[in-house]
N, C-alpha and C positions, 0 to 999 in steps of 0.2 A: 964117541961123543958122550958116555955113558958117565966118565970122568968128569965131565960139566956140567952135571946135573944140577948141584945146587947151586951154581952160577946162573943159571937159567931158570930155576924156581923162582932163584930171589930176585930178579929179574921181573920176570912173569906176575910175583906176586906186588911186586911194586910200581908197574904200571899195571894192573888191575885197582889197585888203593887209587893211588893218580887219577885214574880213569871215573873212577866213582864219585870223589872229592870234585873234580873239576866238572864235572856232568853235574852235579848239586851243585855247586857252585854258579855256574852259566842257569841252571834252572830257576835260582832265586833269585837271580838278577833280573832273567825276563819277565818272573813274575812280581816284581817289583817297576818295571816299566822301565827298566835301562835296556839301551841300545849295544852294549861293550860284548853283551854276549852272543851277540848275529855278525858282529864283524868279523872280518874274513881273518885276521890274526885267532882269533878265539878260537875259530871252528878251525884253521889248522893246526895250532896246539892241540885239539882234540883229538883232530884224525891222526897226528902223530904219535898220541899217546895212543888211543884204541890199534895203530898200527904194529906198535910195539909189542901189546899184549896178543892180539894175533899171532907173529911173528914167534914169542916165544911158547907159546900154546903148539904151536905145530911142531915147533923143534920137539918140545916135548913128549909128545904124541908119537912120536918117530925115533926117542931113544928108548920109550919107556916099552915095558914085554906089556901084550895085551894080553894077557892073563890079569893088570892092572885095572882092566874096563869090562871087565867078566859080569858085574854084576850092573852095568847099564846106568851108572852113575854119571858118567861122561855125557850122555845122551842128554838125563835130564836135563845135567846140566846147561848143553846147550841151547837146548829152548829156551830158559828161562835169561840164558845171556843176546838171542835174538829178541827177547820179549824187550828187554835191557835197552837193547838198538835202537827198536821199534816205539818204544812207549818216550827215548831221550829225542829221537830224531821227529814226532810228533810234538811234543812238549816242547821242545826249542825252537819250531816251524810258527814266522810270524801268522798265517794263517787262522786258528784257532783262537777260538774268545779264550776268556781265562781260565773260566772254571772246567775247559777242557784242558786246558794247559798241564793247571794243577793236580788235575786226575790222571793225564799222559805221566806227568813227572813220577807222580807218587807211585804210581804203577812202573814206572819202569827203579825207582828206588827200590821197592818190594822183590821185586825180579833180581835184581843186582842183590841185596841180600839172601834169595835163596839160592842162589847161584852159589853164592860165598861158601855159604853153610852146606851145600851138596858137594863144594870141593875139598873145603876142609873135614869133613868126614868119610869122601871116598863112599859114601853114601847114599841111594836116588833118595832117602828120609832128609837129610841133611842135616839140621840143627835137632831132627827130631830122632835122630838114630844115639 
């Protein structure tokens, strides 16, 4: 599988872009007061795309040596991509007044970029290594 690596990077890294774009996307709609981002087409677009980067996140996981995850980069990372889940799946939940809305969102935006930045560096530092 090892041969299809960068098929499944760019893959991976392209529904993470997807995944992040559309998550803002739905998030300043409801905080705008439209309805388009609760409908059930939206939110399967979504689950589709988050299923994807899943999807290719494990292939990865599973071609790559862990000698690659030696220094616990991966880890942080995924906290900060459960934070991601956590902070879009509160933020897009009609539930909440706004001004949690906007803090659910921004917080799970913040999270989606340190994530980015601890992937692309192979780094627990991330933007900061």
């Amino acid at each position: 599988m090892i041969e299809f690596y960068p098929q499944i990077l760019a893959v991976h890294i392209a529904a993470i872009t997807l995944s992040g774009g559309w998550t803002a996307l739905r998030g300043l709609g409801v905080l705008a007061g439209m309805d388009w981002p609760r409908h059930i087409a939206a939110r399967l677009l979504g689950w589709a795309i988050d299923g994807t980067v899943l999807t290719a996140a494990a292939m990865l996981l599973t071609i790559l040596p862990s000698g690659m995850f030696a220094n616990h980069w991966l880890t942080v990372k995924l906290v900060f991509v459960a934070i991601y889940f956590a902070g879009a799946w509160h933020g897009l939940s009609p539930g909440p007044r706004k001004s949690r809305r906007l803090a659910s969102l921004a917080f799970c935006m913040v999270a989606f970029g340190l994530a980015a930045g601890i992937a692309r560096a192979h780094d627990p530092l991330g933007w900061l290594a």
